[in-house]
C-alpha positions as CSV (number, residue, x, y, z in Angstrom):
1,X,7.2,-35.8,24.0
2,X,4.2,-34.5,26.3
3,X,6.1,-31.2,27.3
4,X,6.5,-31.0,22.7
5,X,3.1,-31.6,21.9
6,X,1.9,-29.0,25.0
7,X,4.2,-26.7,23.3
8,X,2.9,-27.0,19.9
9,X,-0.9,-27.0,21.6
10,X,0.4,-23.5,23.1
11,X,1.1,-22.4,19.9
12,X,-1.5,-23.3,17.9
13,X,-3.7,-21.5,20.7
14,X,-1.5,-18.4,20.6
15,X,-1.6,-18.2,16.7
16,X,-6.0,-18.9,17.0
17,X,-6.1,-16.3,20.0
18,X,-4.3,-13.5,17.7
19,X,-6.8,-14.0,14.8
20,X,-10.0,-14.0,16.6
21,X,-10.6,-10.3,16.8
22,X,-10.1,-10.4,13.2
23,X,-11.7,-13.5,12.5
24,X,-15.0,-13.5,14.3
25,X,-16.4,-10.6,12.3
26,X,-15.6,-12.1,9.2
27,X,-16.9,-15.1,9.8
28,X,-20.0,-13.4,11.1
29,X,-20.0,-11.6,7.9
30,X,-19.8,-14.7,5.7
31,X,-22.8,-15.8,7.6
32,X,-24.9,-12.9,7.2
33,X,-23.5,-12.6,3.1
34,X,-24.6,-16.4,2.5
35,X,-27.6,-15.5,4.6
36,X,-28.4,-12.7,2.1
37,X,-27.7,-15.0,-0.9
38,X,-30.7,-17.6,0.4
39,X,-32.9,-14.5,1.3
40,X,-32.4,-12.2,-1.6
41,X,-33.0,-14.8,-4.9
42,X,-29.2,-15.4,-4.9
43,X,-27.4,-12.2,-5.2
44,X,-24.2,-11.5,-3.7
45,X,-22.9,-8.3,-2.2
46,X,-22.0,-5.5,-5.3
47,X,-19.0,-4.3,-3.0
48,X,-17.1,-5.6,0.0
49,X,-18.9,-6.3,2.9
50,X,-17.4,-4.2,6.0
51,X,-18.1,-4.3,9.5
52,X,-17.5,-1.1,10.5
53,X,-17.9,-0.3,14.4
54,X,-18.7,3.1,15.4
55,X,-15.2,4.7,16.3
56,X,-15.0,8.7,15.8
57,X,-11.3,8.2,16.0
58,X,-11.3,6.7,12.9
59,X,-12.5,9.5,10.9
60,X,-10.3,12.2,13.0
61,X,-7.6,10.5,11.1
62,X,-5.9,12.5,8.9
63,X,-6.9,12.7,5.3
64,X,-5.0,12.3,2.2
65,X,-5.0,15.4,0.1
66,X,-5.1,14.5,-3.7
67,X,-3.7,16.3,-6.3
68,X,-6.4,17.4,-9.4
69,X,-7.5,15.0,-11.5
70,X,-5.4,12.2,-9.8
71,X,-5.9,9.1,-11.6
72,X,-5.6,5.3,-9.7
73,X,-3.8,3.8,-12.6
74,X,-0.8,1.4,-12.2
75,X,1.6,3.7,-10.9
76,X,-0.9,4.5,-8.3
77,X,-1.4,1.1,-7.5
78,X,2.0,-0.1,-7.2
79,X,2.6,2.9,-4.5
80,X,-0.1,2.9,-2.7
81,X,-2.5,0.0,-3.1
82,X,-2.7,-2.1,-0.2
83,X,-1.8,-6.1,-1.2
84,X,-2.8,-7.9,2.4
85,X,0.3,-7.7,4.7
86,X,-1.5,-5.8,7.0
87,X,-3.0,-9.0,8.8
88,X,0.3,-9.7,10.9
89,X,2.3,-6.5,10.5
90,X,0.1,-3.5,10.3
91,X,-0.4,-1.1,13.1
92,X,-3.6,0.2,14.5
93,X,-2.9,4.1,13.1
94,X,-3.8,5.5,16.6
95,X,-1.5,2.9,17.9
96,X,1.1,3.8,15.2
97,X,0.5,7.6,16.3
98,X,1.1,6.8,20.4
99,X,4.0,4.8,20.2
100,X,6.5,7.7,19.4
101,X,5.0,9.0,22.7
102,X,5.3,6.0,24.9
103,X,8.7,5.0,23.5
104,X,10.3,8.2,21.7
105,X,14.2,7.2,22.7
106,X,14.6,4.4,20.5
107,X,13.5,6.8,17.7
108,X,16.0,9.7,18.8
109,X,13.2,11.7,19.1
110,X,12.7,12.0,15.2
111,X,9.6,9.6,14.8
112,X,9.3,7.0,12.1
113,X,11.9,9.0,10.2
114,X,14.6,7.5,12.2
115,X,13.5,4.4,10.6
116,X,13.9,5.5,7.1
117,X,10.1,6.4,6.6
118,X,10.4,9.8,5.3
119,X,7.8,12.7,4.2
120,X,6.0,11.9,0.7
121,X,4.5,14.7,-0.7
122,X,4.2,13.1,-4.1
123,X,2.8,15.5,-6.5
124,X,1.7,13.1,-9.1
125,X,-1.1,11.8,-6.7
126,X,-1.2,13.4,-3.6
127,X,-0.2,16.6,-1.9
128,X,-0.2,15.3,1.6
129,X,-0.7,12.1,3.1
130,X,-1.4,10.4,6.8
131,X,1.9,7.8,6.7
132,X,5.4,8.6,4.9
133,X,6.8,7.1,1.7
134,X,7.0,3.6,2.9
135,X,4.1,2.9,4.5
136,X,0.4,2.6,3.3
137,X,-3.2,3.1,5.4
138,X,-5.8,0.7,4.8
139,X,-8.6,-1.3,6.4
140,X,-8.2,-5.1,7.4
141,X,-9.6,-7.0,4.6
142,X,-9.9,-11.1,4.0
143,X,-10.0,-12.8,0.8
144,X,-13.0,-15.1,1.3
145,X,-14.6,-17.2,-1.8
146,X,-16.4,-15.6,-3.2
147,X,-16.5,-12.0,-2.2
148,X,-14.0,-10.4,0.4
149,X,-14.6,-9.1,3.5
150,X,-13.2,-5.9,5.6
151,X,-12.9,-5.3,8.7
152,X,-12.9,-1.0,9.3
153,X,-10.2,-0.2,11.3
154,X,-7.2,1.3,10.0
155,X,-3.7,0.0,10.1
156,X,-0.8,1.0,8.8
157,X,1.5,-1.2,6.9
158,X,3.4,-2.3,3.7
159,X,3.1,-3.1,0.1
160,X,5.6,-3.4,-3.1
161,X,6.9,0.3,-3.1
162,X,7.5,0.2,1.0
163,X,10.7,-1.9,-0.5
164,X,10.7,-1.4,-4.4
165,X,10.6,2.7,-4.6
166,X,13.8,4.8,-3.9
167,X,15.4,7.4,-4.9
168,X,18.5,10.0,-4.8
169,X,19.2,13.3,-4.1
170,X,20.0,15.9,-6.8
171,X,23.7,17.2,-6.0
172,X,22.1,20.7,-7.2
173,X,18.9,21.8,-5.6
174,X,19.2,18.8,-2.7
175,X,15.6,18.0,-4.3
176,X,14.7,14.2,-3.9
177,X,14.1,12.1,-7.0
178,X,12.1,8.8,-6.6
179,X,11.9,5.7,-9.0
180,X,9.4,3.3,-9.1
181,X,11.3,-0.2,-9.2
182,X,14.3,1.6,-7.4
183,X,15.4,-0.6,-4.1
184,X,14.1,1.5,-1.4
185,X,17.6,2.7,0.1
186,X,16.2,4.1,3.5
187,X,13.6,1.8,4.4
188,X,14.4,-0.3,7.6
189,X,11.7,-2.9,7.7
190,X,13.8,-4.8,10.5
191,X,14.2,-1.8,12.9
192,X,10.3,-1.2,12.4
193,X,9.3,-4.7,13.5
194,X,11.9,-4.7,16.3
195,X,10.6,-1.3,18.0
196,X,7.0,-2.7,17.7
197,X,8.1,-6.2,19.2
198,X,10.3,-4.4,22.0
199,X,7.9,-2.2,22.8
200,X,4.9,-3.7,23.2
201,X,6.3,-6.8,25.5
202,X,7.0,-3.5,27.8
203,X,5.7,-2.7,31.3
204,X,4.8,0.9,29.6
205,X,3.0,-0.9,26.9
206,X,-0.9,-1.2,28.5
207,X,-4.0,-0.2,28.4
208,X,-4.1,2.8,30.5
209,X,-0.9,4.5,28.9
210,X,-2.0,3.4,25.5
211,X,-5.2,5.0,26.0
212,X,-3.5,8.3,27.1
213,X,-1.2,8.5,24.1
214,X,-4.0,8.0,22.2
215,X,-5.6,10.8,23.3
216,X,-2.8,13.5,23.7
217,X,-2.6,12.5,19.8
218,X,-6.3,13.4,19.4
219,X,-6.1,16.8,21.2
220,X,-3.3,17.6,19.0
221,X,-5.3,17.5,16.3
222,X,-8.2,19.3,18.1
223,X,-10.2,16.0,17.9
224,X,-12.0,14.2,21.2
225,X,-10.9,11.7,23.5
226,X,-11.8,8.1,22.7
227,X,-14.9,7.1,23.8
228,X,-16.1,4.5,26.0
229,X,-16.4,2.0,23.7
230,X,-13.2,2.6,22.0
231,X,-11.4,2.6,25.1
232,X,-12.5,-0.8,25.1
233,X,-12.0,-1.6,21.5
234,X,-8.1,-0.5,21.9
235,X,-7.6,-2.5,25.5
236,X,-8.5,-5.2,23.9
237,X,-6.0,-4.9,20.7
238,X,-3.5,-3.8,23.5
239,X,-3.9,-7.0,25.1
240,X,-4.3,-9.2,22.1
241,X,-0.4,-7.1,21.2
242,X,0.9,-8.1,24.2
243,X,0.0,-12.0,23.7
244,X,2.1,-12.0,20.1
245,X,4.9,-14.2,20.3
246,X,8.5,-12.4,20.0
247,X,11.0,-12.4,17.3
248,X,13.9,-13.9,19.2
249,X,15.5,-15.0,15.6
250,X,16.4,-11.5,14.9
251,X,18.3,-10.9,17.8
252,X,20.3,-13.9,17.4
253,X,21.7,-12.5,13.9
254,X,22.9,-9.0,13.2
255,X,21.3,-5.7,12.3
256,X,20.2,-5.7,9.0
257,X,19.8,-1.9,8.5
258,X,17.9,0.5,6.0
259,X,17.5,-1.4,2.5
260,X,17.9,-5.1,3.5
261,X,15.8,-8.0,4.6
262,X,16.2,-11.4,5.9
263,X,12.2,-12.1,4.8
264,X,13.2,-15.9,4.3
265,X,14.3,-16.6,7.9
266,X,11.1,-14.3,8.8
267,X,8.7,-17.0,6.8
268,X,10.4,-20.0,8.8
269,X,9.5,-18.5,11.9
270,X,6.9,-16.5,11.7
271,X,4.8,-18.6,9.4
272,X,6.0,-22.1,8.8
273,X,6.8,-22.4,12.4
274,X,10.0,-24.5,11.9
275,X,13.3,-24.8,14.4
276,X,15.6,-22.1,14.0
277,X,18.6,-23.4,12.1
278,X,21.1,-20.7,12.8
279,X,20.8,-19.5,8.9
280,X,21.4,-15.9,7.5
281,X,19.1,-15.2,4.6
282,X,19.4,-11.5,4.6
283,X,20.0,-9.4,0.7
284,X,19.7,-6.3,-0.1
285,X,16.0,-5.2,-1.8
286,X,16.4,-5.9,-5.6
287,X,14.9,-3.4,-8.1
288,X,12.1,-4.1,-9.6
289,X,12.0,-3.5,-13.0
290,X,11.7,-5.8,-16.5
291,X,10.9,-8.6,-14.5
292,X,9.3,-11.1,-17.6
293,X,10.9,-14.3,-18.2
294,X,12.8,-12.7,-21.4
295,X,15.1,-11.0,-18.9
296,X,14.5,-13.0,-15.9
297,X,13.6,-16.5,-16.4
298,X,14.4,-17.3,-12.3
299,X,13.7,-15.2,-9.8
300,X,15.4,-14.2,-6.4
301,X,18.7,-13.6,-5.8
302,X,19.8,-17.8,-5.7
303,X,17.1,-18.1,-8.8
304,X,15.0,-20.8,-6.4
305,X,11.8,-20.2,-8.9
306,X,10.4,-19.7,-11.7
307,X,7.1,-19.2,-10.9
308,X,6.0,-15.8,-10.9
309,X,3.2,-16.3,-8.4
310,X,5.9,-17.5,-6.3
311,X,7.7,-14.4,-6.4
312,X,4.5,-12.1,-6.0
313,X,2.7,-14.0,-3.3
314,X,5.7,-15.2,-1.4
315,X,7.2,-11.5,-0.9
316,X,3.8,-10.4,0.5
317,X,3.6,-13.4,2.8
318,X,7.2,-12.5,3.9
319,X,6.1,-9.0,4.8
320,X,2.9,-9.8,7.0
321,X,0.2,-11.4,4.3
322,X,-1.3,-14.8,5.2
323,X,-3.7,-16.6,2.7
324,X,-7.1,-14.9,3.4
325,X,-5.6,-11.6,3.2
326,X,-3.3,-11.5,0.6
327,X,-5.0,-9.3,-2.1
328,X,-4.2,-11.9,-5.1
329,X,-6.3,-9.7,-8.2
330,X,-3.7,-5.9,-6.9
331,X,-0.6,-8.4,-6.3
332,X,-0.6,-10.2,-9.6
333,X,-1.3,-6.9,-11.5
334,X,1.2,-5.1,-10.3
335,X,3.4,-8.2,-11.0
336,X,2.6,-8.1,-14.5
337,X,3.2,-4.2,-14.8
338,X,6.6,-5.0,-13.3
339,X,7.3,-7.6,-16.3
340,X,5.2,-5.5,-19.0
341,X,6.0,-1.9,-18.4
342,X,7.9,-1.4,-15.5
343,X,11.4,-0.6,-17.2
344,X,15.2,0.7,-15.4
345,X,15.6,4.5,-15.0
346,X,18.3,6.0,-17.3
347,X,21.2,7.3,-15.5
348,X,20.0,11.1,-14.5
349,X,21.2,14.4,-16.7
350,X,21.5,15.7,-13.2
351,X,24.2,13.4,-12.5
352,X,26.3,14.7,-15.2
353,X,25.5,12.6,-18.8
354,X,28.8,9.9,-19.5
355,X,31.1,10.5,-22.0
356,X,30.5,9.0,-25.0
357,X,34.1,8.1,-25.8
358,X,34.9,6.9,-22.5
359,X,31.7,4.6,-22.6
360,X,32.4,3.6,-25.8
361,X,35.9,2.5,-24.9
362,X,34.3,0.9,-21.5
363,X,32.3,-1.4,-23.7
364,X,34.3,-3.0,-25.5
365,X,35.6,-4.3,-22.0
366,X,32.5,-5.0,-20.6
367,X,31.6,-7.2,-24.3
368,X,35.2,-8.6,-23.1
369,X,34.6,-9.3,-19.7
370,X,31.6,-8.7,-18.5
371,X,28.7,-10.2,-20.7
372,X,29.5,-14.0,-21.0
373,X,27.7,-13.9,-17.4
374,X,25.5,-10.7,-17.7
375,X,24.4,-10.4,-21.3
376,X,23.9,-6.7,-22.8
377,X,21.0,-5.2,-22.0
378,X,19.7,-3.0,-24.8
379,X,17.5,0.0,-23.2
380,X,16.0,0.6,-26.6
381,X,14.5,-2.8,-27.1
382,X,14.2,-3.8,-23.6
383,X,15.9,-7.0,-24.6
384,X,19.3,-9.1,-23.4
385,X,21.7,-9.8,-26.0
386,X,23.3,-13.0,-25.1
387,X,27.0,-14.0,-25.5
388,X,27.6,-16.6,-28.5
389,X,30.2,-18.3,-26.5
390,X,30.9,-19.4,-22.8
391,X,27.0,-17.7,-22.0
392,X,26.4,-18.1,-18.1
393,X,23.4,-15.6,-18.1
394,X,20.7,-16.3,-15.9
395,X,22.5,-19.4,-14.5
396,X,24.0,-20.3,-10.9
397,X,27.3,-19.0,-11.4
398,X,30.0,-19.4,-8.1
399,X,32.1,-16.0,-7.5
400,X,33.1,-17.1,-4.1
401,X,30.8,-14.3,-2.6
402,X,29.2,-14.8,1.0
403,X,27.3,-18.3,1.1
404,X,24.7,-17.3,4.0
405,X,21.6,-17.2,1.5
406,X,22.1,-20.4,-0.1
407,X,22.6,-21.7,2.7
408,X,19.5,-20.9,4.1
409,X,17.4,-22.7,1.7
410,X,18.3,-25.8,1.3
411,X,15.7,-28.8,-0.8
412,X,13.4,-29.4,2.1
413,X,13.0,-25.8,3.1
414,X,12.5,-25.8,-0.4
415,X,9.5,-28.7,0.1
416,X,8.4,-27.0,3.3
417,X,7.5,-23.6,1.2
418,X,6.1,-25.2,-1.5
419,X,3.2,-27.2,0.2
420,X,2.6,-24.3,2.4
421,X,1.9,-22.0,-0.8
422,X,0.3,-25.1,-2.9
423,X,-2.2,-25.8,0.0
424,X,-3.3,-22.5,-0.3
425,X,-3.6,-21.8,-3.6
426,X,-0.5,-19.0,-3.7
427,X,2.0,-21.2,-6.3
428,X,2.4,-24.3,-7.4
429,X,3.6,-27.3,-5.3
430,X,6.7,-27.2,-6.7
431,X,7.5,-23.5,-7.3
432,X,10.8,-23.4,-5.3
433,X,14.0,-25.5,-5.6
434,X,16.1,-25.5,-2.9
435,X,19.8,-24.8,-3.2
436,X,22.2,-27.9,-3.7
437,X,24.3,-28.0,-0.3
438,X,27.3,-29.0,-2.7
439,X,26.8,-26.4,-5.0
440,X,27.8,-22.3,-4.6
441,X,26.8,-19.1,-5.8
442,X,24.0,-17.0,-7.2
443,X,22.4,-16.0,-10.1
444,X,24.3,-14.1,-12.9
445,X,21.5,-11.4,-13.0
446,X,21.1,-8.2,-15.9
447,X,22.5,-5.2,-15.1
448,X,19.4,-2.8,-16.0
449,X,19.3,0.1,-14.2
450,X,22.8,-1.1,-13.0
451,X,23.6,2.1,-11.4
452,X,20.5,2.5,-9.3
453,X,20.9,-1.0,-7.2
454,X,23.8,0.2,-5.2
455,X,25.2,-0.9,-3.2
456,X,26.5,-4.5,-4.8
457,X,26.7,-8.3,-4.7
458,X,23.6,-9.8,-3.4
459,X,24.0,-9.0,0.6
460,X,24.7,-5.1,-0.7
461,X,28.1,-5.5,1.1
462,X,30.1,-3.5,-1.4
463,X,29.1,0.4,-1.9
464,X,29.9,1.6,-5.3
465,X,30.8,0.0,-8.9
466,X,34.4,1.8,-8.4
467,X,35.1,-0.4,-5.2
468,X,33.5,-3.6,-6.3
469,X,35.5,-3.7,-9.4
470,X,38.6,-2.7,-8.1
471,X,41.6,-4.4,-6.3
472,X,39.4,-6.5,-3.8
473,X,41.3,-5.6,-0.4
474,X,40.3,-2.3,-1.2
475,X,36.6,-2.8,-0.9
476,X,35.8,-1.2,3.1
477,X,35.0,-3.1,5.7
478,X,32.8,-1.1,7.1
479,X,30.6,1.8,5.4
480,X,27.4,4.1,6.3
481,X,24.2,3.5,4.5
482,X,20.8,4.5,4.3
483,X,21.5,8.2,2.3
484,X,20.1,9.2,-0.7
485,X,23.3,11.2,-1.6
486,X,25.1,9.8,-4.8
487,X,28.6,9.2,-5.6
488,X,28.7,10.0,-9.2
489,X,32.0,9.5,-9.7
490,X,32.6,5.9,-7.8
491,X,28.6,5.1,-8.7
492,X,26.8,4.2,-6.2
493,X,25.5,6.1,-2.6
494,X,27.8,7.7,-0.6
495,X,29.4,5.9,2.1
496,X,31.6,8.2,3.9
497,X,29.1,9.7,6.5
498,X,31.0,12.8,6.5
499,X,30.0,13.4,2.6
500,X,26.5,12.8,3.2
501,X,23.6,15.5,4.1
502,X,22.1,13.0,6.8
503,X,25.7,13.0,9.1
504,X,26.5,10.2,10.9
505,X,24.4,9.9,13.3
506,X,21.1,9.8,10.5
507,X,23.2,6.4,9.1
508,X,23.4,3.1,9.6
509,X,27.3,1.6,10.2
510,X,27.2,-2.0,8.1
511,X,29.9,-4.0,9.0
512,X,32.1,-7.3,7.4
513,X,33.6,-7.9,11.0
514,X,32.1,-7.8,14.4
515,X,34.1,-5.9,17.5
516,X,36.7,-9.0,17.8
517,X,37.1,-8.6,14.2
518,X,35.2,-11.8,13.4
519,X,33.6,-12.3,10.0
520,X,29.7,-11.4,10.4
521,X,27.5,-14.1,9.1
522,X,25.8,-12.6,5.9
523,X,27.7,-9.6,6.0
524,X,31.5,-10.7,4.1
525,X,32.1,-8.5,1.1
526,X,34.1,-11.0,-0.9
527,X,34.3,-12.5,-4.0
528,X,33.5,-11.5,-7.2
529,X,37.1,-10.8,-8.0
530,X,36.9,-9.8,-11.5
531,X,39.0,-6.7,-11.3
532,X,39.6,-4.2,-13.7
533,X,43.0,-3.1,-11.9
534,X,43.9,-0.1,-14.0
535,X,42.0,3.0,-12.9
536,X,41.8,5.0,-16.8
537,X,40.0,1.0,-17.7
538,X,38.0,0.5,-14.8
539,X,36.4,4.3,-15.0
540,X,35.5,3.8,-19.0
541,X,33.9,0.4,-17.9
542,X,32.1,2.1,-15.6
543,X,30.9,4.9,-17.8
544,X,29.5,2.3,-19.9
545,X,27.4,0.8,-16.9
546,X,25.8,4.4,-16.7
547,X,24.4,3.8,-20.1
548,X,22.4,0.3,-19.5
């Protein structure tokens, strides 16, 4: 019991010694703001305090070029609005710039884009940009009653669209598409926080050949070595790195890949601080889109709330937020512009349009066998039409698919979360209900947008539409993903590597069975076995599922 509670004291110690360089400037901020308020009559800062320390390297970073007349509305927002993870997961940019450097043959030698984080030259808002699609640039900032306060030094990290915003390749002009709401299908959120936790727990990873890196990136860019004081300024962050805890749990449990996360299992460990129970929690990213309670009353793939704020504040805790830095005002609008105007993409022109006869006929089977569990969505109205009899919409419905996610969260992980959210003021004290151990299955969600949220079933173990609704032993065992070239004929992204534009070696190989041909926990592609067995059927069906 004395060797436990020295444990816990080492942790507790660990976790206090990783926030102080972010802590003790806010705190001496908060004194000098409340200072101010006694001094000045009462009034509090009109914008957000900063403490900003004088580091030329920060302003050698790269701009962002904007497009004319670019316009922070929603859209904006949603992609590149910062929303708080950056407290535990973001990178120091220079940091972010060196490690490529120190550690380039985990990365192939192609950078972050071996990782799925690809160019974004988006021309609705910018023509350039310092990070790719996936990733956002922004100072450390805590959300302290009653004013925030920042912290100016640049890190990169995530927010909704480095998981909600994907696209697809145009089979013409091999132009790239992107949707907002659209499961990101290249991202690999996993692979990004393993190079960073390998690396940095490496004999490479110190002071002097961080500093170096640093400033080979600097020359590069015709800019000047760090000075003095930075030098110090980035020993220390190397060092306070170094101290971070690893992420054994992810080694114990296999390779997510580009497009899916196991955030749940990340929260136990990383935040909640609980025993590892040997769970699998990982899904594929959902889309995003028409997310009000009139289409989805529960949320996540098992449906474990109903609270909104649940949803919103828990995925950006998963991701790297803790409660001073989540950014609750950015987070909870672009939450409501996901249930208000965020709507499904229509299948693309570009993709050839479906055949109105063959969609027609591919209705009447879906009406037939398909929306007792998934209602109709109607695209005009933005509205489910339920089923008058037998209706399982929105309801836990068991299809005997893989269990690993239910599993994972049973009541009193269920109890854990919601205190841990409720002491904090993120949700409600009893947002999440945990998943009845004698119970199975999942939601029986909408299928808006169906054809943009390949691959299917909740774990994203089956490809396309065609293999998921066909004979089941025909669904593969084992298939490449992370390309944004589409099958239009099967529906869904291509999964023979040899079809793709990225080749086989720019893919990741998911598997149902391990070497010895063992199933892989989280990985099994069954269930769900309602086939439509004749092929002429089964291809009208799915030219119906183009249409919703």
């Amino acid at each position: 019991m004395v060797t436990d509670a020295r444990s816990r004291s080492r942790g507790i110690l660990d976790r206090i010694g990783a926030l102080l360089p972010f802590l003790v400037p806010a705190l001496l901020l908060l004194g000098l703001a409340l200072a101010g308020v006694l001094v000045d009559g009462g009034r509090l800062f009109c914008s957000t305090p900063t403490l900003a320390l004088d580091l030329p390297s920060e302003r050698a970073i790269p701009a962002a070029v904007e497009v004319a007349g670019m316009q922070r509305d929603m859209v904006w927002q949603f992609r590149y609005a910062p929303i708080g993870t950056e407290f535990r997961s973001g990178i120091p940019y220079w940091i972010y710039r060196a490690m490529p450097r120190l550690f380039p043959d985990d990365l192939d030698g192609r950078g972050y884009e071996k990782l799925g984080f690809t160019s974004d030259n988006d021309h609705a808002y910018y023509a350039s940009r310092p990070v790719p699609r996936g990733l956002i640039l922004t100072d450390t900032e805590l959300q302290v009653p009653p004013f925030p306060v920042a912290v100016r030094l640049k890190r990169v990290s995530f927010n909704c669209a480095s998981c909600h915003r994907g696209g697809w390749r145009d089979p013409g002009d091999r132009s790239i598409h992107l949707v907002d709401g659209m499961p990101n299908h290249t991202a690999d959120l996993q692979g990004f926080k393993r190079y960073f936790f390998k690396n940095v727990h490496s004999e490479r990873f110190n002071p002097r050949s961080v500093l170096g890196a640093i400033n080979e990136e600097l020359a590069s860019l015709g800019s000047p070595a760090l000075t003095p004081t930075e030098e110090l300024v980035y020993t220390g962050i190397v060092e306070v790195m170094k101290r971070q805890p690893g992420r054994e749990w992810m080694d114990r449990r296999a390779d997510n890949g580009p497009r899916r996360l196991d955030a749940f299992t990340a929260v136990k460990d990383e935040v909640l601080g609980v025993p590892d129970d040997g769970t699998v929690a990982t899904v594929d990213f959902p889309s995003l889109w028409n997310q009000g309670a009139a289409i989805r009353p529960w949320h996540h793939w098992d449906g474990n709330t109903a609270d909104s704020r649940a949803r919103n504040f828990g995925s950006t805790v998963g991701v790297g937020g803790i409660s001073m830095s989540v950014d609750k005002p950015e987070v909870l609008a672009v939450g409501a512009w996901t249930e208000e105007r965020l709507r499904p993409p229509p299948w693309p022109d570009a993709l050839d349009r479906p055949d109105p006869a063959s969609a027609l006929r591919g209705r009447a089977t879906y009406l037939a066998r398909c929306a007792a569990c998934h209602g109709l969505y109607d695209r005009e109205r933005a509205s489910i039409a339920r089923a008058a009899k037998g209706d399982l919409y929105m309801t836990v419905v068991d299809v005997k698919t893989d269990e690993g996610r239910r599993r994972a969260f049973p009541p009193a992980a269920a109890a854990v979360l919601s205190e841990f959210g409720g002491r904090r003021n993120l949700w409600g004290f009893s947002a999440f209900r945990g998943n009845d151990p004698k119970a199975s299955g999942y939601l029986a969600l909408p299928l808006d947008g169906i054809w943009a949220r390949a691959p299917y079933l909740h774990n994203g173990s089956v490809p396309t539409l065609d293999k998921l609704l066909g004979p089941p032993d025909r669904r593969p065992r084992e298939f490449y993903r992370g390309t944004m070239t589409y099958n239009r004929v099967e529906v869904g992204f291509e999964y023979d590597a040899a079809k793709t534009d990225e080749g086989r070696e720019r893919l990741f190989l998911y598997r149902t069975l391990d070497s010895n041909g063992a199933p892989i926990p989280g990985n099994g592609n069954q269930g769900h076995e309602f086939t439509v067995a004749d092929d002429a059927q089964r291809a009208d069906l799915i030219e119906f599922l183009k249409t919703l």
